[in-house]
PASEBA-1860 file (N, C-alpha, C; in nm, 3 decimals):
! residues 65
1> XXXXXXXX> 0.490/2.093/-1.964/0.486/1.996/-1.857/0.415/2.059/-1.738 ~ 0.332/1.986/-1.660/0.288/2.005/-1.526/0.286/1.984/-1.408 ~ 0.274/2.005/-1.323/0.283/1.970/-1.176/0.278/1.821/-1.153 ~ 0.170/1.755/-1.267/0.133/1.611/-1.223/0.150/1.540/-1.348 ~ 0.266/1.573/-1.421/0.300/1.493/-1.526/0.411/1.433/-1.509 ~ 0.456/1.276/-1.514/0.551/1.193/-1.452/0.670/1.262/-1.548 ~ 0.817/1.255/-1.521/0.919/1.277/-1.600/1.023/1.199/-1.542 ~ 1.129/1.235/-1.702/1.242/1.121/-1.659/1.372/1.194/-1.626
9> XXXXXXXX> 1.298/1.316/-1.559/1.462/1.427/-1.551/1.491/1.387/-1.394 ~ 1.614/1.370/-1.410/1.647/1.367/-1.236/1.781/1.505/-1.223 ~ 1.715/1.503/-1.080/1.789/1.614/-1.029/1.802/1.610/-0.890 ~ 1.943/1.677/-0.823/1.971/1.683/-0.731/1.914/1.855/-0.637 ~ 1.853/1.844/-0.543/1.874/1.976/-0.463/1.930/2.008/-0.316 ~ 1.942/2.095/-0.306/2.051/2.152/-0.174/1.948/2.274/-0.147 ~ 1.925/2.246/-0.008/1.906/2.403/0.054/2.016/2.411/0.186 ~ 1.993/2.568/0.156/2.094/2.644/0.279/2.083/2.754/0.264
17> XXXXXXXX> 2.142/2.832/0.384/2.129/2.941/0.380/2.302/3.039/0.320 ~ 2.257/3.163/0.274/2.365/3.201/0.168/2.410/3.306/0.287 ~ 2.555/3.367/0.230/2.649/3.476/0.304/2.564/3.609/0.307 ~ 2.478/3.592/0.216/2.376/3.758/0.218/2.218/3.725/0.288 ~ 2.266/3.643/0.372/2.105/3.594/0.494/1.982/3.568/0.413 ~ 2.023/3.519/0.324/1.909/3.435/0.154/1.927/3.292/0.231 ~ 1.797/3.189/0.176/1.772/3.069/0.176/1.760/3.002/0.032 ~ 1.869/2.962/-0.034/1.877/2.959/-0.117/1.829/2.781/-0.157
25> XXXXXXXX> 1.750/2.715/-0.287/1.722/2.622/-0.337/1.802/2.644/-0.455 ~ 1.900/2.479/-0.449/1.939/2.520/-0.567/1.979/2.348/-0.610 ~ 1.926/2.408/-0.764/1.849/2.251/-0.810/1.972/2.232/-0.939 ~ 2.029/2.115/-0.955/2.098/2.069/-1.069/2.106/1.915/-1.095 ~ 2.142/1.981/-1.268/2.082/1.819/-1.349/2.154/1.819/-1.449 ~ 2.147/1.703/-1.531/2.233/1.677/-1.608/2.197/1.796/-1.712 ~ 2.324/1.938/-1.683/2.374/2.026/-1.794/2.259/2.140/-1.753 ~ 2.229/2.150/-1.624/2.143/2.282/-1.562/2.192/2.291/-1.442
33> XXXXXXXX> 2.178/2.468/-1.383/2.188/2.464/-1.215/2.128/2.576/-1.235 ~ 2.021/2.562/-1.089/1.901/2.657/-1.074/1.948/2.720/-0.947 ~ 1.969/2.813/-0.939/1.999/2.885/-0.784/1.870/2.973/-0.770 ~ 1.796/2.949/-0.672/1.647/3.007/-0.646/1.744/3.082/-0.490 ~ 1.685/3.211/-0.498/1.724/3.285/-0.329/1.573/3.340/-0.255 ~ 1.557/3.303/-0.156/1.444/3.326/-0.079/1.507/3.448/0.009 ~ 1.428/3.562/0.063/1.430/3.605/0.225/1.361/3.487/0.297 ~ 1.442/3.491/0.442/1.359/3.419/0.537/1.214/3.355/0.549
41> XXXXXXXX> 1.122/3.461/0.532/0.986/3.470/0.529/0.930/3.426/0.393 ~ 0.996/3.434/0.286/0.928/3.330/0.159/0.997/3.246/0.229 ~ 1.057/3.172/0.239/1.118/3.061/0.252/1.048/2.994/0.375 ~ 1.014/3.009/0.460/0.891/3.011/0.565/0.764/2.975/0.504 ~ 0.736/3.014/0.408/0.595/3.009/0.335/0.631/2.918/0.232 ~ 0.710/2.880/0.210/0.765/2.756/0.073/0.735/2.665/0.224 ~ 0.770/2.664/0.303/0.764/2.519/0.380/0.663/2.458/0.424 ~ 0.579/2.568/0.457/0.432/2.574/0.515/0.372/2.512/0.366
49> XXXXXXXX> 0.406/2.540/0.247/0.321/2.497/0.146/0.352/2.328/0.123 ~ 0.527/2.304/0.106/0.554/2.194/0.094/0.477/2.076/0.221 ~ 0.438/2.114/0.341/0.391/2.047/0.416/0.266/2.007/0.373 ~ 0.165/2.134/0.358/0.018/2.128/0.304/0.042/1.991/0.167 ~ 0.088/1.985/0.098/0.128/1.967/-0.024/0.160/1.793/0.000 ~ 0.262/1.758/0.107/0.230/1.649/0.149/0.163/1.596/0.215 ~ 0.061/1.696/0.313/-0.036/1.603/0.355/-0.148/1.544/0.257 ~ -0.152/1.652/0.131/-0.276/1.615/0.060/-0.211/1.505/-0.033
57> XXXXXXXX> -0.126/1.501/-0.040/-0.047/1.356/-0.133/-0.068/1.280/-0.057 ~ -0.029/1.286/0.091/-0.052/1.145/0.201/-0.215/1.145/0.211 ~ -0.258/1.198/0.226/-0.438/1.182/0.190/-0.468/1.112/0.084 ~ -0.458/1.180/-0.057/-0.464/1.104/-0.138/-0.439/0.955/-0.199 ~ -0.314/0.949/-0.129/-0.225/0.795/-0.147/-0.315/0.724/-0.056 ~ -0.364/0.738/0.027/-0.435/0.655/0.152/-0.578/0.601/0.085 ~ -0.612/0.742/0.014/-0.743/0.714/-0.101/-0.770/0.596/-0.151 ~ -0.684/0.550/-0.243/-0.624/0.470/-0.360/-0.593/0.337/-0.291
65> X> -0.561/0.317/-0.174/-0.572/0.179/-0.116/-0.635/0.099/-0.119
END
């Protein structure tokens, strides 16, 4: 599977920050749980990407009009 292949998995996620100063993503679904731990500074750079990431989706979607 890829980045841009539709699926029928749903899942819930939670971020926060953990007792050991981690930013933790943590993703669960029916009969999985993903605990991802960031330092600060990845986690800084996951956001900066998720932004980039929606502007070019909101670009794109605007495309297609």
């Amino acid at each position: 599977m890829g980045i841009n292949d539709e699926s029928d998995t749903t899942a819930n996620l939670q971020i926060g920050p953990t007792s050991a100063g981690m930013v933790r993503l943590f993703i669960e679904g029916d009969g999985f749980e993903v605990p991802l731990d960031f330092d600060p500074d990845e986690a800084e750079e996951i956001a900066e990407e998720i932004r980039a990431a929606a502007g070019r989706a909101r670009a794109a979607s605007k495309g297609k009009r």
